[in-house]
N, C-alpha and C positions, 0 to 999 in steps of 0.2 A: 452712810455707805461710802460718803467720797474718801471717809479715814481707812477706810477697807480698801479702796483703791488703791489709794496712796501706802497705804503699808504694804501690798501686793506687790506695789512694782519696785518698794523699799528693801522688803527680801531678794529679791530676783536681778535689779541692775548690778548690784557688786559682784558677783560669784559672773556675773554676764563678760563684766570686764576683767576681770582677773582670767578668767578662761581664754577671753579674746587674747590680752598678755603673752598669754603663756604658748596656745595653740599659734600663734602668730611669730612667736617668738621661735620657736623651732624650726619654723621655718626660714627663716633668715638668716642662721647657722651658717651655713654654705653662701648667703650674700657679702655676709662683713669678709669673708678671706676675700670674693672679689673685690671688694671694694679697695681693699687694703691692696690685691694686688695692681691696680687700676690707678692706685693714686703713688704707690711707691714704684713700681719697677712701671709704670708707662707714664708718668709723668703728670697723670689725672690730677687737676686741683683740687684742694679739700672742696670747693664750694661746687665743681662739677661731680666728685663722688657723693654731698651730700643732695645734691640734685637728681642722682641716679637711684638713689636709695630712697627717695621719696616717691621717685614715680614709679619704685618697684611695690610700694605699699598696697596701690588700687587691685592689685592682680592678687595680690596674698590675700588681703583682707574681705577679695571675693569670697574666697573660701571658707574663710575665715571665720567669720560672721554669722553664716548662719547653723554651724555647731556652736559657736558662742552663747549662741539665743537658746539653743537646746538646752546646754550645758545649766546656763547659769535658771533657765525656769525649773529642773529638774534637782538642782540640789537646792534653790531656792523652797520649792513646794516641800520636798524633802526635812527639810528644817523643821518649819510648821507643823511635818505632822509627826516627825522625831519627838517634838516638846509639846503635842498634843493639846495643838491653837487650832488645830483640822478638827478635829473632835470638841471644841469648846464652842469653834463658829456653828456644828453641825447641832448641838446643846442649844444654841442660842435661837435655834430657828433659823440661820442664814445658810442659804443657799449657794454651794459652794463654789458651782460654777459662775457665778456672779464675779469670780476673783478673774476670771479669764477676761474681762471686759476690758480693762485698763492694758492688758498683758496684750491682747489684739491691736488696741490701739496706738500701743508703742513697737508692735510687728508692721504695722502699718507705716510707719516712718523708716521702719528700717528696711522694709519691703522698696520704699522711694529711694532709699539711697544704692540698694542694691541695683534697681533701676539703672538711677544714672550711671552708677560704675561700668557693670556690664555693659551696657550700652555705647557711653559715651569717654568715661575714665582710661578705661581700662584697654581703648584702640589707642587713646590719644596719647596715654605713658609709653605704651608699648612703642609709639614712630617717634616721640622725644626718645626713650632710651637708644634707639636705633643709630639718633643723630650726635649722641651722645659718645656711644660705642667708636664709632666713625673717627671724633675728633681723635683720640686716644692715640689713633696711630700719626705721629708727628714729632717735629724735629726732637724734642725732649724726650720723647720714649728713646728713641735711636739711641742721644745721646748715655742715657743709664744703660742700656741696654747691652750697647758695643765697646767689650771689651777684648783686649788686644790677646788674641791666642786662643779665642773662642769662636764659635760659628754662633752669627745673627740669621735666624732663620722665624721673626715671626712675621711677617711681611709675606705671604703667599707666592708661593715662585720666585722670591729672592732670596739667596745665600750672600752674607758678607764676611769677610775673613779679615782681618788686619793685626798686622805685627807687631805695630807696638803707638804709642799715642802723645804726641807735644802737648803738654799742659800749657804751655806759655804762647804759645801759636794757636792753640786750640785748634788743632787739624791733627788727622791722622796718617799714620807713616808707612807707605809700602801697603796697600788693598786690593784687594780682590772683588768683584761682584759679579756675582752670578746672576740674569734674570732667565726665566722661561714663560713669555710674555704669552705665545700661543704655542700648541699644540706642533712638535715638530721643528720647531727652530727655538735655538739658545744662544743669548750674547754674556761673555764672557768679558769683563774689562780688567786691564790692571793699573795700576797709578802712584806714581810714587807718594804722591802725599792728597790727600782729599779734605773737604769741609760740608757738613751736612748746609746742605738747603733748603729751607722751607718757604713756599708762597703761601700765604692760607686764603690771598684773594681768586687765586686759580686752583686750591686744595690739589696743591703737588708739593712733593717732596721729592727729596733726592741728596745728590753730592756733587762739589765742584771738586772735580779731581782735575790733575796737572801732569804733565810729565806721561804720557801711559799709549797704552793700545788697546782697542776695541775689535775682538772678535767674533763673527755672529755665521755661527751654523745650523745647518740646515740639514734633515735628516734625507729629505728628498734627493740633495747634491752633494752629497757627502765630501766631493772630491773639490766643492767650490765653497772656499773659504772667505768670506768678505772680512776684510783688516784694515784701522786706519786708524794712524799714529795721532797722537795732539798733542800740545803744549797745555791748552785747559780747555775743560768742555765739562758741559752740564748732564749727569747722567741721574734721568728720573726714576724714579721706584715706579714703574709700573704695577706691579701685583699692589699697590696701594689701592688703587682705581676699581681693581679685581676683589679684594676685601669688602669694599664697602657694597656690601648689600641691605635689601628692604627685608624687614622681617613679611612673611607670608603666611604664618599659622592662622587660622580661623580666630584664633581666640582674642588676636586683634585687628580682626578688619574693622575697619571701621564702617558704620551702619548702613551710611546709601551705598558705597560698596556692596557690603550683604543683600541689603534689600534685593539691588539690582539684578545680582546673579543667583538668588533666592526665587523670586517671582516678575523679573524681566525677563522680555521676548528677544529673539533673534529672530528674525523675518517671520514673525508672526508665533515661532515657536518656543517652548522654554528652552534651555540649555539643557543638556544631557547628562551633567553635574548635579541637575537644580537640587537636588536632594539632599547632596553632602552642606549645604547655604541653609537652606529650610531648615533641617535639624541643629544648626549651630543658632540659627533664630531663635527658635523655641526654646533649645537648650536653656538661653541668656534667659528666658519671660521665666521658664519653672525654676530656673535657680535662684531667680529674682522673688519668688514668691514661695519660697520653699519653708520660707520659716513660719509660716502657720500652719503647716503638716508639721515641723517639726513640735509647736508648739500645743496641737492636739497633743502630741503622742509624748510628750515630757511634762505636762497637767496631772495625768491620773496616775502616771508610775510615778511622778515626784509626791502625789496626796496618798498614794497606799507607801510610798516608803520602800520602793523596790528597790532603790540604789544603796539602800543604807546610808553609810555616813558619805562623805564630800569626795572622798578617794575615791569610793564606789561610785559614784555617782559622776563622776569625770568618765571614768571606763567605759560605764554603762552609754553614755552620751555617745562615746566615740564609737562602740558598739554598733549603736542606731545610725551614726552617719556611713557607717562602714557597710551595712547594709545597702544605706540609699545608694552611694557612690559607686559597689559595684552593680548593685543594679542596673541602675544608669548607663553606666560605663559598658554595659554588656546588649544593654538595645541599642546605646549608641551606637556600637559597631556595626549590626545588623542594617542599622537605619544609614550610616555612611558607604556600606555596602549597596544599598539599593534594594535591601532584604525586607523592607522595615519601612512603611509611611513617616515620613519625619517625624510626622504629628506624634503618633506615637513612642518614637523612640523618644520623644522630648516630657513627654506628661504621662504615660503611664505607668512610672513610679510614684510621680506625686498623688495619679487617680488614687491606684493599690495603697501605697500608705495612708491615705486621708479617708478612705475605707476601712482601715484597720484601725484609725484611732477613736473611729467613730462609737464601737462598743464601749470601748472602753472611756468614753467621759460620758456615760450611763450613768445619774445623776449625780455629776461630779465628783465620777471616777470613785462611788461607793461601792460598786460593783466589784472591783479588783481589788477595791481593800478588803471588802468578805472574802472575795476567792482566794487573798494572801491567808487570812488569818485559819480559814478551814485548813489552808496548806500547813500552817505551823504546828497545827495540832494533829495533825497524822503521827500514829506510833514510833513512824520513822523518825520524822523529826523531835516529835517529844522525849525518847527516846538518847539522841543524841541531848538533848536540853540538859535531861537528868542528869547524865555523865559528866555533863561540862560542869555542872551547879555541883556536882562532888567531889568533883576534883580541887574548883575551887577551894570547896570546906579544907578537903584535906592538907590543901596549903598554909589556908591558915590555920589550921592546926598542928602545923606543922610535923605533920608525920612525912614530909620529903627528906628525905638524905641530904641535899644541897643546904648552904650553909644562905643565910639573907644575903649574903653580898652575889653570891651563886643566881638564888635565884633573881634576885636583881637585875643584872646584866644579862639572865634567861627572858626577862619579864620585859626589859627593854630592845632586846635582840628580835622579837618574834613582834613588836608593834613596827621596828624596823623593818623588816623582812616586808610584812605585808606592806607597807605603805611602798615601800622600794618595787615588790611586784605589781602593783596596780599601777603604778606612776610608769613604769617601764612598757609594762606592755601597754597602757595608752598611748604610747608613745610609739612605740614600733607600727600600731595601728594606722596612728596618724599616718606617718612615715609611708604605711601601704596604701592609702587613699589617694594621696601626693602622688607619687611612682604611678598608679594607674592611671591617674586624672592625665601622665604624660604617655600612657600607651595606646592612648583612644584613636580610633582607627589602624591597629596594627593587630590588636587580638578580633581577627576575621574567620578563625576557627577554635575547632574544640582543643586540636592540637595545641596551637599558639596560647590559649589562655591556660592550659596544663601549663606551658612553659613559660608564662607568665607568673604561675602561683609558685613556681621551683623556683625562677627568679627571685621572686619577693623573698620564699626563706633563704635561699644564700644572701639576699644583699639584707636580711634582717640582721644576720649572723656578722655581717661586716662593720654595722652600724651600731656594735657593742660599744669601741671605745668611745665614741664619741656621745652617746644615749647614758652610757652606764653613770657617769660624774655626774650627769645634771640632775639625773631620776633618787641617784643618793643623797644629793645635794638637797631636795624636795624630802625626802622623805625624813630625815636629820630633823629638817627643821619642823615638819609636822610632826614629829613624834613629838620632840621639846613643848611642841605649843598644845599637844593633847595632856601630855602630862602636867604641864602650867595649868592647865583651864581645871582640871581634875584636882590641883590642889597638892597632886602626890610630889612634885619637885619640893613644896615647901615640907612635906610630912618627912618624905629623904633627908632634907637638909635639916629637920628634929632631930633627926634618930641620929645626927653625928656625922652621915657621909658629905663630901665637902662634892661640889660640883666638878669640878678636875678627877675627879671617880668615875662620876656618869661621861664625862666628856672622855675619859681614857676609854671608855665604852664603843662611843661612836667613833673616836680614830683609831681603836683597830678593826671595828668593821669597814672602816674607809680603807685601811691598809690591805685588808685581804680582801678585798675589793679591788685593789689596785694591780696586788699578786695575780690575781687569776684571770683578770683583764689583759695583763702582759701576758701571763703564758698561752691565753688563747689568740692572743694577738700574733704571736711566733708559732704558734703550731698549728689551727685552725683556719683563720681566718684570711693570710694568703693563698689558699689553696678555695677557698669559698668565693673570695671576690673574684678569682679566675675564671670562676663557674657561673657567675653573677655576668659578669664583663661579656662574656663568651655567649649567654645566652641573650643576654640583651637583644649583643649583635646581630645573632638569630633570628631576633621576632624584626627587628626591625631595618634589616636587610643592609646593613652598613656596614663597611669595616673601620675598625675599632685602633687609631692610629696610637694610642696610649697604649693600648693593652700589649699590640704585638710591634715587633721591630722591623718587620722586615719591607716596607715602602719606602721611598724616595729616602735613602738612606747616605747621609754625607761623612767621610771618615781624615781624618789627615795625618800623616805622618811627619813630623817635626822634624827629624832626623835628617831623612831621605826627602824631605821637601814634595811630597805626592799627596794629589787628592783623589780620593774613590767617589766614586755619585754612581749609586745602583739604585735602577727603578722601585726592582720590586726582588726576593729572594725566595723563590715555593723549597719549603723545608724537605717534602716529599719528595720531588724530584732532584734536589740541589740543583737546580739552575738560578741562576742570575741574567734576570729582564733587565736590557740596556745599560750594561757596567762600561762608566768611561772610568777611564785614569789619566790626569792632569798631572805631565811631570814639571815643576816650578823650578828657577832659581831662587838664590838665596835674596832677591828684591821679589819676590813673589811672580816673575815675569812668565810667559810659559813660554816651555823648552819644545813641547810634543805632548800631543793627544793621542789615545788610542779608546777605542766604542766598537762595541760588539753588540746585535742584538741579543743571540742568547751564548750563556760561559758557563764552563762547567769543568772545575777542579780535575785531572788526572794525576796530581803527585800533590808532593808539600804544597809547590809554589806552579807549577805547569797546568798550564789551560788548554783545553779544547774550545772554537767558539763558530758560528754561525754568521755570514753578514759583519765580519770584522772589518774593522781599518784603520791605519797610523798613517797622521796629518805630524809633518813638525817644519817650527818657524824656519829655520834657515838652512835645511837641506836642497837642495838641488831639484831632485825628486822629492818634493815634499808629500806627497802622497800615494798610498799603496792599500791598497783593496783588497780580501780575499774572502771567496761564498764560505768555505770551508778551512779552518787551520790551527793552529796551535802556537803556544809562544810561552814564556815564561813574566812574571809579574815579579814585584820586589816584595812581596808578604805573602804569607800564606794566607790559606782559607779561614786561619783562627780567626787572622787579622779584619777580613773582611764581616764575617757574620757575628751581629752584636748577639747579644741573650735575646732569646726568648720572651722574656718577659722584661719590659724597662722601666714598670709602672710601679711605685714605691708602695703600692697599698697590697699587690699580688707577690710582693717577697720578703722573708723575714730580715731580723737585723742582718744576722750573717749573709742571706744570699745578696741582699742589699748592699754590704759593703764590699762584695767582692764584685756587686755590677759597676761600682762607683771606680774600682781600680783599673776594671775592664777598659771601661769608657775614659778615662782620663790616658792611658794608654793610646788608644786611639784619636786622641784630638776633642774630645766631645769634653763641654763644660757640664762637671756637673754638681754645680753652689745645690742649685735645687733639691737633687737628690742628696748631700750631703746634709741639705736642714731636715729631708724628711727624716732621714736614718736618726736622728738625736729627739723629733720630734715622736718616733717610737721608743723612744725610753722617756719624755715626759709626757705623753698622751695618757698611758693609762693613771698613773700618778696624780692627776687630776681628780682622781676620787679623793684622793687624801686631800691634796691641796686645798679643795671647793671646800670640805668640811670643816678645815682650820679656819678656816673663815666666813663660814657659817655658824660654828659653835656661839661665840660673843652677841651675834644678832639672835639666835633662837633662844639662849638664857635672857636676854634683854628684852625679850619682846612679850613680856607678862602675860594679860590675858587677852590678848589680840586675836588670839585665834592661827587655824592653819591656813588662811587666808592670806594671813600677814606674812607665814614662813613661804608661804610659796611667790610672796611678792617680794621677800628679799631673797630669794632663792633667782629669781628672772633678774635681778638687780645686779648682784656678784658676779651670775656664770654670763650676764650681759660687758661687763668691763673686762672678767678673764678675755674670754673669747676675742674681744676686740683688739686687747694686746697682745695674745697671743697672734694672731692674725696680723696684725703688725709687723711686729718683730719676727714673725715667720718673711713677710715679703723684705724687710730691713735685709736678712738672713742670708736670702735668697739673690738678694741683689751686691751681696758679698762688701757692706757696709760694715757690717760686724762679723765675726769669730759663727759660724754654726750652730755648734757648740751652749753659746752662752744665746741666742736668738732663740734658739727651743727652748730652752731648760730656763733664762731668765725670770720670766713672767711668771713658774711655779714657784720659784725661790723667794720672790718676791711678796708673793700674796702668802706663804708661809711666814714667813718675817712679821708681815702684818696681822696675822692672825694670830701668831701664839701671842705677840704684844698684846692683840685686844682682849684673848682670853685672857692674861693676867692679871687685867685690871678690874674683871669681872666680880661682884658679890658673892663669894660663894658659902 
């Protein structure tokens, strides 16, 4: 019996960990670009990025893990009874649920690690990365960041402007800084020459500027301007101070916290919350122990064979967690409402599913295998059996019209297909579980969760290019390793066709693959992430400062030496909340102010405004007031209102290059926008790319299995991604050419793959 064990949990931990891999691996898609951009454009060390990237592991691998356990018991059991070792133990007299003993035992260790994470990992990553985040903004990001004829604006209520930069002095020349430290008053400085400053013992930052003046207004006294010249003076970034905040989601408080505002009193009473604490408690206990529901319920479907082979049997898994998840996710809200006893919102999926699995491991899950097998022999299905078993004949008999090489690449096209559609929509699945896991307490009605399901298919529709390479990339290489194992690679290579035949196969399915990822990429897909973005905002009642342009919007005119700063711009009414204009000499000095509450366009360049007033430095009458009036500005309204749309994933190339002209017109840098535009012509390409260089491993990897193709499958689209991610923020930080920072990394791994395929056996 103990070789029973041990062969039990022999099948089930590989396919456990490759799942974990892989499911984990998609996840962190979206980490490595932070990372990359954290460590090149903010100055992050490699050993603080890799430090960030480790404490992000505990929260992923929450997740993680216990589809993994699903995963890997259900195509494990799947195996066994594919090769009909379920049916040999069942011959032998062995009892088949005996095999669950060992599989419990080692749910039971993974049950204790899920424990500590949720409990105690997974608050304590969560306040390291916090502290982590923090350090990032400091003299070295500045440095990369600030360059001369650009606006520095990631510092929260600070604007920096500067003209141009001494290498040899290491100071810069002629600045600008904006702060809006509180609500209603704004200090404006300028200085001919500045040097960043960092304390990291008082965690302040700032600049020593020289030579300048400091002006600080007030919306209350509009008519009282406080100004005062220096020689040198230390001016701090305040919005530094304002940046750093605590993270506060539930998912990392940390325990006595919980506890406390869970089931602590306030003068004798609970708190009026207690409910929203209570149900994130429990939530952590059922998610902590959820893999022995899952591992009922992946026992008898993996001993009757319901997943089929290892592809189906991924799906199938994700299926079942997609289930739990929204479930979950659907009492949870109830229960963060106050609709809903914690208690329940926390364990009456796991009650419901550990009830459901319960039938079904009916003496080890023989029950479902009769009820498959009665199912396979209905007329329907036998039926369809017939037809397939004749058509076969007819092939080999060759009564098809298609010539071998025809059917060939028909015959490897359609094991393509399918493995490509299982691997994808596992994946998009995933992808929806993620996404809700982050809308938990915002779908609080029937509405919101309609508008949550429309959400998920627009931003499914988005998450083509990025899904489609990795899913062909997987499927390439498990085709290769079924027909390895099958023997039929070596029978092809009998009959005379040379392997650069089959391979010309897979690279024009990677190629039209790449074709229709591009064209749905420009014609689809911006208009979907619009819908995505928009609706998000929706459910969860924020405005969306990527998606739309019209907030604290800063513009400057080179020329004419003028700066715009408008609040805010309502498209419907055309007004403009709180437009100043900053007129500048040519040392950046300021000449005169003019701020209007509300402005509104009457000609090309002629304004109507509300609460107006012109402040300037060395007039006589330096200020003048007016409730109601009019006046003319040096640009028109083109000048002032950006697009619509500024976010590079809601416009195609074309609208895209034409926002990049827009904006460099107007003063705005845009390196960033500039790599994404390039980065839409090597994104979808990446189907091709990943396959060239997956071909050389999937012919080499004999009879390993599609285990192995889908570990070098995480191995490849793990190094693309990284360099790409790289060389995007290199890009982005205008270290390199645009151009060659998107498009590099595909050229690259091309070069290297057709090399490895040629040296290949064929």
């Amino acid at each position: 019996m103990k070789t029973l064990f041990r062969y039990s949990l022999k099948e089930t931990y590989p396919p456990t960990i490759l799942s974990l891999a892989v499911f984990s691996f998609i996840l962190i898609i979206n980490l490595f670009f932070q990372l990359a951009e954290l460590v090149v454009e903010q100055g992050f060390s490699f050993t603080g990025g890799f430090l960030y990237f480790i404490s992000s592991l505990p929260i992923l691998l929450s997740y993680t893990i216990p589809v993994s356990v699903l995963t890997g018991v259900l195509v494990g059991f799947s195996r066994l009874s594919a090769d009909r070792e379920v049916i040999a133990m069942r011959a032998a007299g062995i009892n088949i649920s005996y095999l669950l003993i060992p599989i419990f035992f080692a749910s039971l260790v993974v049950s204790i690690v899920l424990f500590f994470f949720n409990f105690y990992l997974v608050p304590l990553c969560g306040k390291f990365q916090d502290n982590l985040t923090n350090t990032s903004i400091s003299g070295r990001m500045i440095t990369r960041s600030l360059k001369p004829g650009e606006f520095f604006d990631k510092i929260p209520e600070v604007l920096v402007f500067v003209q141009s930069y001494d290498s040899k002095a290491e100071e810069y020349k002629d600045i600008l800084i904006y702060q809006n430290p509180k609500e209603g008053v704004e200090i404006l400085t300028t200085a001919r020459s500045a040097k960043i400053l960092e304390d990291k013992s008082r965690d302040e930052i700032g600049f020593i500027v020289k030579n300048g003046i400091t002006y600080t207004f007030k919306n209350k006294t509009p008519g009282i301007v406080e100004s005062s010249s220096f020689n040198e003076q230390i001016v701090k970034l305040e919005g530094v101070l304002n940046a750093k905040s605590k993270k506060s989601d539930l998912v990392v408080m940390e325990i006595p916290l919980l506890l406390q505002m869970a089931f602590g009193k306030e003068e004798g009473n609970l708190r009026e919350d207690y409910f929203i604490y209570r149900y994130e408690f429990y939530r952590r206990i059922a998610n902590s122990i959820v893999v022995f529901v899952f591992i009922l319920l992946a026992f008898p479907l993996g001993v009757a064979e319901i997943g089929g082979g290892k592809g189906s049997s991924f799906t199938l898994s994700i299926i079942l967690v997609l289930f739990y998840w929204v479930f979950q996710s659907g009492l949870g809200n109830l229960s963060l409402k106050g609709k809903l006893p914690p208690f329940a919102g926390g364990f009456i999926p796991l009650i419901l599913f550990t009830v459901a699995s319960i039938p079904l491991n009916i003496k080890g899950g023989e029950k479902i295998w009769r009820l498959k097998e009665r199912v396979a022999h209905l007329p329907f299905f036998h039926k369809i059996a017939t037809i397939t078993l004749e058509k076969r004949r007819e092939e080999k008999a060759g009564r098809l019209s298609y010539s071998f090489r025809k059917k060939l690449d028909i015959y490897i096209t359609k094991y393509n297909i399918r493995f490509f559609a299982l691997t994808l929509f596992a994946l998009l699945v995933l992808n929806f579980i993620v996404e809700m896991r982050g809308f938990v307490g915002y779908l609080s009605s029937t509405k919101k969760l309609l508008m949550f399901l429309k959400y998920s298919f627009f931003r499914s529709i988005g998450l083509i290019p990025l899904l489609v390479s990795f899913a062909l990339l997987i499927s390439v290489l498990i085709t290769a390793a079924v027909l390895e194992r099958r023997s039929e690679l070596t029978a092809i290579k009998a009959s005379g066709i040379s392997l650069f035949r089959i391979s010309f196969t897979f690279i024009l399915i990677s190629l039209i693959c790449s074709f229709l990822v591009f064209v749905i990429q420009e014609t689809i897909i911006p208009g979907t992430n619009q819908k995505a973005l928009k609706i998000k905002d929706k459910i969860k009642n924020y405005y969306s400062r990527n998606l739309s342009s019209d907030q604290d919007v800063w513009l400057y005119s080179f020329e004419d030496r003028i700066l715009y700063h408008y609040n805010f711009y309502d498209r419907n009414e055309k007004i403009f909340q709180g437009l100043s204009v900053y007129y500048l000499d040519e040392n950046l000095d300021l000449d005169k102010r003019f701020r209007a509450k509300k402005t509104t366009f009457t000609g090309k360049n002629t304004i109507k405004f509300n609460d107006g007033w012109w402040w300037k430095v060395k007039a006589t009458e330096n200020f003048e007031f007016k409730k109601e009036g009019g006046t003319c500005l040096p640009h028109t309204k083109d000048f002032l209102v950006l697009p619509e749309y500024i976010d590079s994933q809601t416009l195609s190339m074309k609208k895209l290059k034409k926002l990049i002209l827009n904006l460099t017109e107007k003063g705005i840098k845009t390196k960033r926008l500039q790599v994404e535009f390039y980065k839409k012509l090597a994104d979808p390409f990446a189907c091709f790319v990943l396959v060239v260089i997956g071909l050389p491993f999937a012919f080499q990897g004999g009879r390993k299995g599609s285990l192995y193709g889908i570990s070098i499958a995480l191995s490849l689209s793990l190094v693309f991604i990284v360099s790409s991610a790289l060389m995007k923020s290199v890009g982005q930080m205008g270290w390199i050419d645009p151009f060659w920072s998107s498009l590099s990394p595909g050229f690259l791994f091309t070069i290297l793959g057709l090399m490895a395929l040629l040296k290949i056996k064929t």
